[in-house]
C-alpha positions as CSV (number, residue, x, y, z in Angstrom):
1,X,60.0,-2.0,-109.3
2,X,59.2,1.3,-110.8
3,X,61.2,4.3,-109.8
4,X,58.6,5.7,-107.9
5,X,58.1,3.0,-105.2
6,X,62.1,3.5,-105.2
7,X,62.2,6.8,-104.5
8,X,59.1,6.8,-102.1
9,X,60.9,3.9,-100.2
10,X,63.9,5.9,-99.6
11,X,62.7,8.6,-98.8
12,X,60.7,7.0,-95.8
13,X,64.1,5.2,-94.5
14,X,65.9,8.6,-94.6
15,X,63.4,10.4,-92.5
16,X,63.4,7.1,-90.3
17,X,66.9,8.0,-90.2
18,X,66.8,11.6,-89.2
19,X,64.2,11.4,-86.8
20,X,66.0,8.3,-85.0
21,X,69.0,10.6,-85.1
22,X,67.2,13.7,-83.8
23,X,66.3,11.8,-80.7
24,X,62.6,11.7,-81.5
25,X,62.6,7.9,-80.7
26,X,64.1,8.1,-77.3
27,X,61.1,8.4,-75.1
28,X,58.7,10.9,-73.8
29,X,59.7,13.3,-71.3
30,X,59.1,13.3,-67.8
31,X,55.9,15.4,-66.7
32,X,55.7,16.9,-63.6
33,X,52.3,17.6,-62.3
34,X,50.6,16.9,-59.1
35,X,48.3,14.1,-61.5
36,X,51.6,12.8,-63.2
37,X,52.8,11.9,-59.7
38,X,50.1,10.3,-58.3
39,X,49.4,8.3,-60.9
40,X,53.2,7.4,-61.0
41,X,52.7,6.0,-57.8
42,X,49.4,3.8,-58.0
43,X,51.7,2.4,-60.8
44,X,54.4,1.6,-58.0
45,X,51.6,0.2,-56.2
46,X,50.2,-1.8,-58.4
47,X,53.4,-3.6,-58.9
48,X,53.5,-4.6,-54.6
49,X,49.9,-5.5,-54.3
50,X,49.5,-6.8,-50.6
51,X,46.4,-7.7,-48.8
52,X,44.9,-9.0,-45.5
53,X,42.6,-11.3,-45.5
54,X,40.0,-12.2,-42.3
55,X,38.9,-15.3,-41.7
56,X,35.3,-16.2,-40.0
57,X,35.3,-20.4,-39.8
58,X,33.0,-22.8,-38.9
59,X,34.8,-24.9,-36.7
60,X,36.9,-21.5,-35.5
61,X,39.5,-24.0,-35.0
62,X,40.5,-25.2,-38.4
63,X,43.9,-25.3,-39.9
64,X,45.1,-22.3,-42.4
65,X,46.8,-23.2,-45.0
66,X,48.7,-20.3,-47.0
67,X,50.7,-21.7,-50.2
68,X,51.0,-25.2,-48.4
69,X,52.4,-23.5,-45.7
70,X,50.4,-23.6,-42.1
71,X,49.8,-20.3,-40.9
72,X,47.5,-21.0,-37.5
73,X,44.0,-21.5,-36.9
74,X,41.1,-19.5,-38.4
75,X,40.5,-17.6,-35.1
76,X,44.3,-16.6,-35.2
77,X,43.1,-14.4,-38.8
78,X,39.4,-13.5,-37.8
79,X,40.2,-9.6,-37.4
80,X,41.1,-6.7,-35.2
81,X,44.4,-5.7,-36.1
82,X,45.3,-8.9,-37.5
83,X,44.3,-10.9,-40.7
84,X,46.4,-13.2,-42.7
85,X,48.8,-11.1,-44.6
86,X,48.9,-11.7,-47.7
87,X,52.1,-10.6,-50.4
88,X,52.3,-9.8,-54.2
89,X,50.4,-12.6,-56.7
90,X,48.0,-15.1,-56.8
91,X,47.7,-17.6,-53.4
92,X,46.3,-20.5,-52.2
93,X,44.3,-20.6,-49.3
94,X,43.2,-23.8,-47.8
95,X,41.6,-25.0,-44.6
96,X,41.1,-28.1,-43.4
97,X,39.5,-29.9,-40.1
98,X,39.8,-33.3,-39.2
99,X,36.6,-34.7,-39.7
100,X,35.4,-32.2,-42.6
101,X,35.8,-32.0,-46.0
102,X,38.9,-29.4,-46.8
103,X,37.8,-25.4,-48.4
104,X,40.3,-24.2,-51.5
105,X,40.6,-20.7,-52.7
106,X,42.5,-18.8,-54.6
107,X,42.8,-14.7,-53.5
108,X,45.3,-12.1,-55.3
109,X,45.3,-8.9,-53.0
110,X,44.9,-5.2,-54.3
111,X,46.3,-3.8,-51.2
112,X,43.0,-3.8,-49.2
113,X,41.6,-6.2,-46.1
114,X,39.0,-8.3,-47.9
115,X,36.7,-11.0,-45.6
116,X,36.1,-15.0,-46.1
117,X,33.4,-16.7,-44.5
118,X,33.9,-20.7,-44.4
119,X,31.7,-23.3,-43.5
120,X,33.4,-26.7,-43.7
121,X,31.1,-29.5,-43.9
122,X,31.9,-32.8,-41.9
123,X,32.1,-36.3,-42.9
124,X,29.4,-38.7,-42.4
């Protein structure tokens, strides 16, 4: 190795050094602005994504199914004030009849009511 590389190679680890030691490396600083804020917090929302989800079935009384779990019937989640609530991730939503073939889906919310129209077909 020639003593060029050598010295060009030390050179870079010292000012590695001193710019590690000057604190450099440690982060940006905190901006405070209206905009800095704001986008702070769709951040923070990003990370607690909820949803409800409304539910319009065909038969109104089929079984929902949220993560394996029942949750009612669809009439119970067809709106007003109430849809299925929904928290954080990716979920399974199923419903079934007696009688029909079973409807799978799979919703993530992003903190807004979304709407599901389901026609089960029956069994012949």
């Amino acid at each position: 190795m020639s003593s060029s590389v050598w010295t060009r190679g030390w050179k870079r680890v010292a000012l590695g050094l001193v710019v590690l030691g000057w604190g450099c490396a440690s982060g940006p600083e905190r901006v405070e602005s209206p905009a800095a804020e704001q986008a702070r917090e769709l951040l923070r929302a990003r990370r607690f994504r909820q949803g409800n989800l409304l539910l319009k079935c065909e038969p109104e009384d089929a079984d929902v199914y949220l993560d394996g779990v029942l949750q009612g019937v669809c009439t119970d989640f067809g709106g007003g004030p109430s849809g299925l609530q929904v928290g954080p991730g990716l979920h399974r939503i199923d419903v079934q009849k007696d009688g029909h073939w079973p409807y799978t889906t799979y919703y993530e919310p992003n903190n807004a009511r979304a709407g599901l129209t389901i026609r089960l077909k029956p069994k012949e």
